[in-house]
C-alpha positions in Angstrom: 6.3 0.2 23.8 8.1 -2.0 21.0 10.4 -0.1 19.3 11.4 -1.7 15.9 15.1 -1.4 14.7 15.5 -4.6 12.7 14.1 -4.7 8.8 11.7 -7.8 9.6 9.0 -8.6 12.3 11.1 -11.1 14.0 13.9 -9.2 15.8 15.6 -11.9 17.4 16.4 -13.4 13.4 17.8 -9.9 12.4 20.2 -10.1 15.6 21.4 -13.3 14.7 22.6 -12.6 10.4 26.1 -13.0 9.7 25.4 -10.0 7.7 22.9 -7.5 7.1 20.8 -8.7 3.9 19.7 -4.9 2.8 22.2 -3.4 1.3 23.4 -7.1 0.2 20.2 -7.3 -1.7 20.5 -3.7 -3.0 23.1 -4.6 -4.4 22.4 -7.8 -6.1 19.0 -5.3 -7.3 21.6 -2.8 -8.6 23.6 -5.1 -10.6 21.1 -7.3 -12.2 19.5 -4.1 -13.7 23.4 -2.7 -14.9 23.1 -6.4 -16.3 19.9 -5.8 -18.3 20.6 -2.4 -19.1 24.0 -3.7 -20.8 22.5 -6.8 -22.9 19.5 -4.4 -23.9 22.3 -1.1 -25.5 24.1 -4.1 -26.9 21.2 -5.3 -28.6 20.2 -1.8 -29.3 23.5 -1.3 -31.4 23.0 -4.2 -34.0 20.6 -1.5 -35.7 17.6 -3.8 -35.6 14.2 -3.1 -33.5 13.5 -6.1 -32.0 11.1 -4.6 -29.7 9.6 -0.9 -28.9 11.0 0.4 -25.7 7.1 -0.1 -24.4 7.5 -3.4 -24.7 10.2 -3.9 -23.0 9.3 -1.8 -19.8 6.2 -4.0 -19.7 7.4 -6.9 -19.6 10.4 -6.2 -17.6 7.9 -4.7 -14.2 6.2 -8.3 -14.5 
């Protein structure tokens, strides 16, 4: 019985990172949102609707 503890199919790879890559990538997910979320309040607080909050959510999932 094959008992998976790596993240990926290919075990041997995940034994052989320098470092593990999920939290790593968590991260860099976690940040580049706290990025967007920043330029979009800044934007937010010139006054101006440049776009409905709809709109925005859309586009962002794609």
């Amino acid at each position: 019985m094959l008992v998976r503890t790596g993240s990926s199919r290919d075990l041997e790879l995940d034994r052989t990172a320098a470092i593990r890559w999920v939290p790593r990538r968590t991260v860099h997910v976690l940040l580049a949102a706290a990025t967007v979320a920043a330029v979009l309040s800044a934007v937010q607080t010139t006054g101006e609707d440049l776009a409905t909050t709809a709109f925005v959510v859309r586009d962002s999932g794609g």
